[in-house]
C-alpha positions in Angstrom: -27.4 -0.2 7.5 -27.5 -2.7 4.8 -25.9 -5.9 5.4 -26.3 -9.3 2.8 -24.1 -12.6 2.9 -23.9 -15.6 1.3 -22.0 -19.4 1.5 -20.5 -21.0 -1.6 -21.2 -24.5 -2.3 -20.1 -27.4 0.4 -17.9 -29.8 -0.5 -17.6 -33.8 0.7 -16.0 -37.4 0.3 -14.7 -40.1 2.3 -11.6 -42.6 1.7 -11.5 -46.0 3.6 -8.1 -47.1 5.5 -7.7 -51.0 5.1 -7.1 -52.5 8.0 -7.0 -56.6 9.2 -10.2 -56.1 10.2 -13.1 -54.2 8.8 -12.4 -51.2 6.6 -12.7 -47.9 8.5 -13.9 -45.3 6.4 -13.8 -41.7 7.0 -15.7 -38.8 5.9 -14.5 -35.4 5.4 -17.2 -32.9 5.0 -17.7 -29.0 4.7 -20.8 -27.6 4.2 -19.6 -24.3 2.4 -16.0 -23.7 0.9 -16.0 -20.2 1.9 -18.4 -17.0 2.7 -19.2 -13.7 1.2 -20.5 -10.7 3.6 -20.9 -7.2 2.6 -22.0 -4.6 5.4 -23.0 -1.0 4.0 -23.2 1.8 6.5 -25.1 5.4 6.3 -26.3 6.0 9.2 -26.1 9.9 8.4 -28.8 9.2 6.1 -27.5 11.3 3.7 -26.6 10.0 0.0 -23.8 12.7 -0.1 -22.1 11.7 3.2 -19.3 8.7 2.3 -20.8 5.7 3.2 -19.2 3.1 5.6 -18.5 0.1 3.4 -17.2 -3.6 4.3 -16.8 -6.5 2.7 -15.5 -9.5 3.3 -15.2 -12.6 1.1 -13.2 -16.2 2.0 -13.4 -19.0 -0.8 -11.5 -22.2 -1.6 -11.3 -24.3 -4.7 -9.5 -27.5 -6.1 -7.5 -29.4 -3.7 -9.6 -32.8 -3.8 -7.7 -36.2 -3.0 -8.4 -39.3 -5.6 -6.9 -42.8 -6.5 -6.4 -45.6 -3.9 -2.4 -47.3 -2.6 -2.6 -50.7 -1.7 0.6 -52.4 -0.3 -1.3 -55.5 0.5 -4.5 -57.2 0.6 -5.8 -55.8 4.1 -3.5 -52.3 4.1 -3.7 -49.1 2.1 -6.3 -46.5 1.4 -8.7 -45.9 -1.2 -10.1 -42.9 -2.2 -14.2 -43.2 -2.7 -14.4 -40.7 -5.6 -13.1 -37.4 -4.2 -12.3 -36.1 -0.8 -11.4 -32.6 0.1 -7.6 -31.8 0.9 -6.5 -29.8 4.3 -6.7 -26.7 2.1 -10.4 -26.4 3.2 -9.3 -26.7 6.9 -7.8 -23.1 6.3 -11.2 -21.8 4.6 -11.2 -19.3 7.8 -8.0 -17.6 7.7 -8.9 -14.0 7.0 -7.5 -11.6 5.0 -4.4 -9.5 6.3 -5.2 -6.4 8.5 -4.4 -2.9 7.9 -5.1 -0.2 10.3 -4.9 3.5 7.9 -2.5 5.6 10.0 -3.2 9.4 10.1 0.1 10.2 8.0 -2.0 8.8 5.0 -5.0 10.5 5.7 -2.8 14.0 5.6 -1.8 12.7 2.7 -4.8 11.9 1.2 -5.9 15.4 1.8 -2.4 17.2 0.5 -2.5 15.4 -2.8 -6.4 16.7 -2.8 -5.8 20.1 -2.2 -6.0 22.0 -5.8 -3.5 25.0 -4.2 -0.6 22.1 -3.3 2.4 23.5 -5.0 4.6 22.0 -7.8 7.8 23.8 -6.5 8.5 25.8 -3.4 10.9 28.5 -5.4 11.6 30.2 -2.7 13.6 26.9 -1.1 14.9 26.4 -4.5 16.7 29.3 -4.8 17.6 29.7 -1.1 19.3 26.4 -1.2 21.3 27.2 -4.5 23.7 28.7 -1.9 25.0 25.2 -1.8 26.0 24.6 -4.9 29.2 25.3 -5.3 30.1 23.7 -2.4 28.1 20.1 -4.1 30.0 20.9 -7.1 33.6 21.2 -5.3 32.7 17.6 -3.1 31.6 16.0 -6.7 34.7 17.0 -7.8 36.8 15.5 -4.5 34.8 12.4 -4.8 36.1 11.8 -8.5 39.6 12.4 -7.8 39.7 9.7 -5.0 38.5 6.8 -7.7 41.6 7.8 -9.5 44.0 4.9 -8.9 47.3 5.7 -7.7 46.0 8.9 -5.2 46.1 8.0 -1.9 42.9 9.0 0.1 43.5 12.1 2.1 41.9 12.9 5.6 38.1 12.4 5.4 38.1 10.9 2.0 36.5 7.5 3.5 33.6 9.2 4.6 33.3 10.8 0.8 31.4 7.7 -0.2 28.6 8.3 2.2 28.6 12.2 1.7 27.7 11.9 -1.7 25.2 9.6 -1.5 23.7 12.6 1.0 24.5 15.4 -1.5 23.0 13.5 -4.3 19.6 12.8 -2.4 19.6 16.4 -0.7 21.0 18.7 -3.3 22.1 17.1 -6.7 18.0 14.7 -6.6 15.5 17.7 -5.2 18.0 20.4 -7.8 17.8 18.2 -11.3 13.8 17.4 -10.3 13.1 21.1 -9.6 14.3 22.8 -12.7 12.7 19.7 -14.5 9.3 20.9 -13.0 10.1 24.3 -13.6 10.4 23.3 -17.5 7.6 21.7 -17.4 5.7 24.7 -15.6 3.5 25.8 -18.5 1.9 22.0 -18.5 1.5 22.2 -15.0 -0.1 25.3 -15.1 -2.3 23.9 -17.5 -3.2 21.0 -15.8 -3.7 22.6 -12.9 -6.1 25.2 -14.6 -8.2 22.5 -16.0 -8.9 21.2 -12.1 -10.0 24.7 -11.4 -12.0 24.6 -13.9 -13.5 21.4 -12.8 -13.9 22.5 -9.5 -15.9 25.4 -10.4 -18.0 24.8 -13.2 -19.4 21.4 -11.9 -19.7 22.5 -8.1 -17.0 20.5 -7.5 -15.0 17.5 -8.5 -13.7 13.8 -6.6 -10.0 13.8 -6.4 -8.8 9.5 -6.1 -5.4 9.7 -4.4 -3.2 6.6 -4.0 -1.8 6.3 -0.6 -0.2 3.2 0.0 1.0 -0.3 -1.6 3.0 -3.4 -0.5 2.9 -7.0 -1.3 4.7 -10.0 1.0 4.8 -13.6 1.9 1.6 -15.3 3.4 2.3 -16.6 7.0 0.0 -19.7 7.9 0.8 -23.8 7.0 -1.5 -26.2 7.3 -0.2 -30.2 6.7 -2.3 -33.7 6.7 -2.0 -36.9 5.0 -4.4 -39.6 3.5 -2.8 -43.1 4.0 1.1 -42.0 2.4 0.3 -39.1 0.8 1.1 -35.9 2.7 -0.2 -32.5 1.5 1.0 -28.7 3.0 -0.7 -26.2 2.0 2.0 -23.5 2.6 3.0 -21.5 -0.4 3.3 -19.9 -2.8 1.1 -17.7 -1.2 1.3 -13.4 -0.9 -0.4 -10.7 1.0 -1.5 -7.7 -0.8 -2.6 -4.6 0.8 -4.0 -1.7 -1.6 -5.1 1.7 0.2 -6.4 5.0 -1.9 -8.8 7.9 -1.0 -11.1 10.0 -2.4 -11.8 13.6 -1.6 -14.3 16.1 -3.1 -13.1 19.4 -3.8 -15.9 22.1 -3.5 -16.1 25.8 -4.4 -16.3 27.6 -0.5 -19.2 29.9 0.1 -18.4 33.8 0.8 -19.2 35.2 3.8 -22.1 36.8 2.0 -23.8 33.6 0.1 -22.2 34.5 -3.2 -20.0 32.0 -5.1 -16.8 32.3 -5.1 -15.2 32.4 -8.4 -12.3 30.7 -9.9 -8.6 32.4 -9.0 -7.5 33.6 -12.1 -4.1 32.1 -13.9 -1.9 34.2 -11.8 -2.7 33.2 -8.2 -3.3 29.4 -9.9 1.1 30.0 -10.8 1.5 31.5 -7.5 0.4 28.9 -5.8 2.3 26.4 -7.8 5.2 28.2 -7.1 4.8 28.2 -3.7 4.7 32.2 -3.4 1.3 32.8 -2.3 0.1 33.3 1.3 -0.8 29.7 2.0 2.7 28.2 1.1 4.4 30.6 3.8 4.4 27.7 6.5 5.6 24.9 4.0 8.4 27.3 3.1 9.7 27.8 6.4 9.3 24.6 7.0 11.0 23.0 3.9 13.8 25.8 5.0 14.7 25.1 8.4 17.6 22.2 8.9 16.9 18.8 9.6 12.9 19.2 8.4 13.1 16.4 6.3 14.3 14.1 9.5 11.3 15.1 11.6 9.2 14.5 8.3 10.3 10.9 8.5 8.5 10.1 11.7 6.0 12.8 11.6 3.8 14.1 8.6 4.7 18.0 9.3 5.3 18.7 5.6 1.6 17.1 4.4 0.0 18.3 7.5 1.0 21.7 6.1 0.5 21.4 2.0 -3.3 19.7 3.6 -4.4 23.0 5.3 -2.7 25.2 2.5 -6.2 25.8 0.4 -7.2 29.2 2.2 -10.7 30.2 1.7 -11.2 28.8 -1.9 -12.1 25.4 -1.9 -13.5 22.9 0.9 -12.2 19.5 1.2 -14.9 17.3 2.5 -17.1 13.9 1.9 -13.2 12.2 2.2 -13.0 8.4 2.8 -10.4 5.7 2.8 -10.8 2.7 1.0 -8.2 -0.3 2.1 -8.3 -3.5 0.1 -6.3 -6.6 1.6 -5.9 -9.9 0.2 -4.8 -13.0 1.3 -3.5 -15.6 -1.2 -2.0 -19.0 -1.1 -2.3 -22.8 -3.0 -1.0 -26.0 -2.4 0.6 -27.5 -5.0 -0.5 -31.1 -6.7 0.7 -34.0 -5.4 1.6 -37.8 -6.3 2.1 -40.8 -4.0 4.4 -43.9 -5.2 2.4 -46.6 -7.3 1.6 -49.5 -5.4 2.1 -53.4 -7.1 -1.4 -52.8 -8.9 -0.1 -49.4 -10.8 -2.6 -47.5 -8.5 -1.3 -44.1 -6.6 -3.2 -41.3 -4.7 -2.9 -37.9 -5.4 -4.0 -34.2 -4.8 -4.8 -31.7 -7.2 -3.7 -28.4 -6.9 -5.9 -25.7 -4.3 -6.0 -22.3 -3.9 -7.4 -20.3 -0.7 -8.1 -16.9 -1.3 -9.0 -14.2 1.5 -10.0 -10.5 0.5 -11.5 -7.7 2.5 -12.8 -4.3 1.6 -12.9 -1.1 3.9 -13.9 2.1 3.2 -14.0 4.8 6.0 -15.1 8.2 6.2 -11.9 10.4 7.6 -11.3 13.8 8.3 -8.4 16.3 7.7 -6.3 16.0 10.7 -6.1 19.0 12.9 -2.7 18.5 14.0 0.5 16.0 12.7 0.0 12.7 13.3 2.9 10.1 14.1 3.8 8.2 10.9 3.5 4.4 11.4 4.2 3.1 8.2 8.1 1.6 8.4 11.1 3.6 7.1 11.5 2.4 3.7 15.0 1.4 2.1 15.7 4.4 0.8 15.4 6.5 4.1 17.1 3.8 6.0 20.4 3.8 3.8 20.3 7.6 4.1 20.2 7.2 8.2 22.8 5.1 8.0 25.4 7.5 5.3 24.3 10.0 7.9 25.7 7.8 11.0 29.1 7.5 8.7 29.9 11.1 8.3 29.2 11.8 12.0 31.4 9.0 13.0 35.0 9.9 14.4 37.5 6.6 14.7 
């Protein structure tokens, strides 16, 4: 283990509140404005194994106090120079936590896996069946815009209906025949990962998992004399997470190499028609698949253990980078008789923490704990309105 930190520069001043008797001055000291610490792990001992990997970094800058308000003779504040704000109070807020959930590690290894298919065909053209019927409810839902038809029976449901033909039959129809256009690309991208794969003894696949951005959640507030100073915003959380997995040629039985699948298993498999898509298939068949995929990873799980015998997927880790930003903006106090005023410049706190983990490819579906986004929420709820009976 391998471990350095360090402290950026302190900061310090004072101000002096006038009072009827002796000034009282005050000091307002920090001996660093933030901390860097990096902790690398390999206790495998191993160069090849992922290592362990942290690091986290706090740091604060700006946001001193200056000037001096005097009301009268023995009452105000001066400012000796320049004094740190109440930003630096929140020097130790870390940066936002994130804990990976195995969904995006399954996911991590589908992306990775060089047999993933493009297409399931076989689900494709099983699920054509449906068209006409898509076609005859398109064709409902236009005639009810007309004005002067009245709605018939079931026609205020027809809103909510389409919205679930167009994300379960018109969206996965229009982006399959577009990838089946676009086959001989594929193919030839594909190819060129094979090729990878083999001739190097292997290749790193980087696989973006997850992304979000919101509101930061602390407030700090003090004054000097009249001047009050919040350090609460603008301020955002960030939270990045990616993977990397390396993809290596798997060892016969007998010690040979194996070699590269030739062009034709490489289409099968972006078809989805050789052995190892037979699970997804089913799977991607069976009714109300795609609700159990919502909470649970079934259809990853299943596209991450779909490589056969070919290729390995090992050496995986997880990196997660989170960051924690906010400032406080500059402020003014009135002008007292003498034209004099205090004031603040502008801070910023910034948090940030790197994580990278070794993970493994999960042996069985994991519970997804990432929310329902927006998307999968307004499709629950079309769902709720053509099963409801006034």
């Amino acid at each position: 283990m391998v471990a350095k930190s360090r402290k950026y520069a302190g900061v310090a001043g004072s101000y002096q509140s006038l009072t009827n008797s002796a000034p009282v001055v005050s000091n307002r000291s920090y001996a660093d404005t933030g901390f860097e610490n990096v902790v690398v792990s390999n206790d495998a001992g191993d160069h090849k194994t992922p290592n362990a990997f942290q690091l986290n970094r706090t740091r604060v800058t700006g946001g001193m106090y200056s000037g001096q308000y005097v009301s009268a003779p023995n009452s105000g504040t001066i400012v000796n120079g320049l004094c740190p704000s109440p930003i630096y109070d929140a020097r130790t807020a870390g940066a936002p936590t994130f804990s990976v959930p195995g969904d995006l590690t399954s996911k991590l290894f589908a992306q990775a896996n060089p047999f993933r298919p493009e297409i399931l065909l076989p689900v494709f053209l099983f699920e054509l069946k449906d068209l006409p019927d898509m076609i005859r409810q398109l064709g409902r839902f236009n005639i009810a815009k007309k004005a002067g038809n009245p709605p018939k029976p079931g026609d205020s449901r027809l809103p909510a209906q389409m919205w679930l033909s167009g994300n379960f039959g018109w969206a996965p129809l229009v982006s399959d025949l577009a990838k089946m256009i676009g086959f001989a690309d594929s193919l030839a991208k594909r190819e060129k990962e094979f090729d990878q794969i083999f001739s190097n003894g292997g290749m790193t696949r980087k696989v973006t998992l997850y992304e979000t951005e919101r509101p930061a959640s602390f407030t700090y507030t003090a004054s000097i004399g009249n001047l009050n100073v919040s350090v609460n915003g603008p301020g955002t959380d960030s939270i990045k997470v990616w993977g990397t997995v390396k993809v290596k040629p798997a060892p016969a039985p007998s010690g040979s190499p194996i070699r590269k699948p030739p062009p034709q298993e490489v289409a099968k498999a972006l078809l989805g028609l050789n052995s190892a898509s037979v699970p997804a298939n089913i799977w991607e068949a069976l009714p109300w698949s795609w609700l159990i995929d919502y909470f649970y990873n079934v259809g990853s799980f299943l596209q991450a253990h779909a490589g056969g015998r070919v290729v390995t997927l090992d050496s995986a880790c997880v990196m997660t980078h989170t960051i924690r930003s906010c400032r406080s903006r500059a402020v003014q106090g009135p002008m007292d008789k003498d034209g004099h005023r205090l004031s603040c410049s502008s801070g910023e706190l910034m948090a940030e923490q790197k994580l990278r983990t070794p993970v493994f490819n999960p042996s069985l579906p994991s519970f997804r704990m990432s929310p329902l986004s927006g998307h999968q929420l307004s499709i629950l709820g079309s769902l709720a309105v053509t099963r409801w009976r006034p």
